[in-house]
C-alpha positions, 0 to 999 in steps of 0.5 A: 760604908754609907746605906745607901752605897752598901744598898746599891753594892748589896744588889748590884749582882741582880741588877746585872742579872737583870741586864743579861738575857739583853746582852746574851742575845747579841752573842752569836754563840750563845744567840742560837740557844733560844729555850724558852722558859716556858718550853713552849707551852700556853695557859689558856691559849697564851704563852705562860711567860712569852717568847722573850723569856730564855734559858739562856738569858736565865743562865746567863744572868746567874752566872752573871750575878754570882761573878758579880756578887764575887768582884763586888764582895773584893773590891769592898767590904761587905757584911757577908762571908765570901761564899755567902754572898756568891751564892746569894749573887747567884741567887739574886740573879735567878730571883731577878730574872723568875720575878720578871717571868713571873710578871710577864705570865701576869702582863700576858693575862691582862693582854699587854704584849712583850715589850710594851710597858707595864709601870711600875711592875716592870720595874719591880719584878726584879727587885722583888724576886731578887731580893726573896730569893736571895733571902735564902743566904743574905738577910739585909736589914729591913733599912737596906731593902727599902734603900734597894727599892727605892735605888733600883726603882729609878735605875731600872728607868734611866737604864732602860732609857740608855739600853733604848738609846743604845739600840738594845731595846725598842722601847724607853721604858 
């Protein structure tokens, strides 16, 4: 299989992950679970990760990367064990979404409001959290974790310019 299709099948479960808490919300029956991830709470008189970030969309995106780790790992060879690479969906998800918590707590101190940019840590988030999570169970060589950056990086972009175009997001980028 060529690097750069196995990079982008590798990390497809996050990716998909990443897209989940959009997609989570415009369901009427999981659109009335709204947790916050931060419960609430503030640091320094502001929210830890904001109002957009939810258990729900957490969940739904773990779900959503270990399903997509399981399709993706019958449909094409990849170098991991069936389970392996499940879980390591699963993780990829729970990393993709906690990273982009964890740049939103970020954006907040330096006074960005939720959903506007914030280039290129917007973009990175994900991509960073999945794959440090997800090197619990999967160790992609360093080749193709450079091929996932850079492949996920311009994905992120043109993604969330269809999602704006689509009426998913308020803003292109």
């Amino acid at each position: 299989m060529h690097g750069w299709i196995e990079a982008f099948l590798f990390f497809l479960p996050a990716g998909f992950a990443n897209m989940a808490p959009l997609f989570a919300n415009k369901i009427p029956a999981l659109n009335r679970w709204k947790t916050p991830m931060d419960f609430g709470r503030s640091y320094k008189g502001v929210r830890i990760f904001g109002q957009n970030k939810s258990l729900r969309g957490l969940v739904c995106g773990v779900i959503l990367g270990g399903l997509v780790a399981y399709i993706v790992y019958h449909l094409y060879s990849l170098p991991y064990g069936t389970t392996t690479y499940v879980i390591g969906g699963a993780l990829m998800g729970f990393g993709a979404l906690v990273g982009d918590a964890v740049e939103s707590f970020f954006k907040r101190r330096v006074g960005i409001q939720p959903g506007n940019a914030w280039f290129p840590f917007d973009q990175l988030d994900y991509i960073i959290g999945g794959l440090l999570v997800s090197y619990l169970v999967l160790t992609p060589s360093i080749v193709t974790i450079l091929r996932v950056i850079i492949l996920y990086f311009g994905l992120h972009l043109v993604v969330s310019y269809i999602g704006y175009l689509l009426g998913f997001k308020e803003k292109p980028i």
